[in-house]
C-alpha positions as CSV (number, residue, x, y, z in Angstrom):
1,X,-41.7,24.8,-4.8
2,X,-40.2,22.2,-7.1
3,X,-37.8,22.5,-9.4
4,X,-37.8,21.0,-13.0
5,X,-35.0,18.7,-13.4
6,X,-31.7,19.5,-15.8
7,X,-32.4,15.7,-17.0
8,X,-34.1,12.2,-16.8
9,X,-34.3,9.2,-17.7
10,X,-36.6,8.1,-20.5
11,X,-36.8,4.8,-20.7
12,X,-38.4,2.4,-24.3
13,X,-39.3,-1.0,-25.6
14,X,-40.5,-2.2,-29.1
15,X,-42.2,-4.9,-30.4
16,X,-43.5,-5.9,-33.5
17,X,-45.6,-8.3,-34.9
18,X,-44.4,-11.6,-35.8
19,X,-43.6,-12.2,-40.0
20,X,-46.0,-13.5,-41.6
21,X,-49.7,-13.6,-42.6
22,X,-50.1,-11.9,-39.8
23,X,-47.5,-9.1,-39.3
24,X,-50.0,-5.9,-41.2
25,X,-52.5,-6.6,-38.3
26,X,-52.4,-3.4,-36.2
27,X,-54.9,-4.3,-33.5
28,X,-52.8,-7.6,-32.9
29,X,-49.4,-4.8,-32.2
30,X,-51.3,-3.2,-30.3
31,X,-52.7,-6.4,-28.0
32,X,-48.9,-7.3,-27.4
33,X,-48.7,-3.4,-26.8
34,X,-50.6,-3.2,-23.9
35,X,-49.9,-6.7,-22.2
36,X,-46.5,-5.9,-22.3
37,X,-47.2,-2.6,-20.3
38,X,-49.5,-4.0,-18.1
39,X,-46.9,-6.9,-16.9
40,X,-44.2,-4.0,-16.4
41,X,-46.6,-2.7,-13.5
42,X,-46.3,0.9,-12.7
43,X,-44.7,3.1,-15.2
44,X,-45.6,6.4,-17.2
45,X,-46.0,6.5,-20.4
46,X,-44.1,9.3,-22.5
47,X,-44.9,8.8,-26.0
48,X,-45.9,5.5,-28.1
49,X,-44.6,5.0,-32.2
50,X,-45.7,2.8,-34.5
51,X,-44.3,2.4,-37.8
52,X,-44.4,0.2,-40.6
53,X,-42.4,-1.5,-43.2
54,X,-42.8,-3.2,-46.4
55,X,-42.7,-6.6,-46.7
56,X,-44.3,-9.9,-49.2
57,X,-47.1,-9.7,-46.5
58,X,-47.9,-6.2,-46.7
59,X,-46.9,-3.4,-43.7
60,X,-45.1,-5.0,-41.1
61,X,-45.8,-3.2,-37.9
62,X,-44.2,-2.5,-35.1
63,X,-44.1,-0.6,-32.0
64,X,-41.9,1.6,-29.4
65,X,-43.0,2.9,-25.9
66,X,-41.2,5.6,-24.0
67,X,-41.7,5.3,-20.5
68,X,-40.5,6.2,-17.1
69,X,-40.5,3.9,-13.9
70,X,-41.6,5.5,-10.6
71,X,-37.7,5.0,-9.5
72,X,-37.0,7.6,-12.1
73,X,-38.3,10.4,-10.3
């Protein structure tokens, strides 16, 4: 039987989406999202966020991922 750990390690990144004309385009986040995940390799992912914040533009989006490597076990 295992047990559950008193702690671990959660690791995170964010991004967001260049300013500009640009920056309120959610599926373009999420495109620099997932290639950033998939060149990492392996990992687990422990939650995703995406919030937003005014700008001339419009929302200006932006992303963190909360992950653990397979070291971390």
């Amino acid at each position: 039987m295992t047990t559950a750990p008193e702690y671990w390690t959660v690791r995170n990144f964010s991004q967001a989406n260049p300013m500009g004309p640009d920056c309120a385009s959610v599926p373009a986040l999420l495109r620099l999202l997932a290639d950033t995940i998939e060149a990492m390799g392996p990992l687990e992912i422990q939650d995703l966020t995406l919030q937003s914040e005014v700008t001339e533009y419009g929302p200006w989006w932006s992303g963190t991922v909360y992950f653990h490597l397979p070291e971390d076990e």
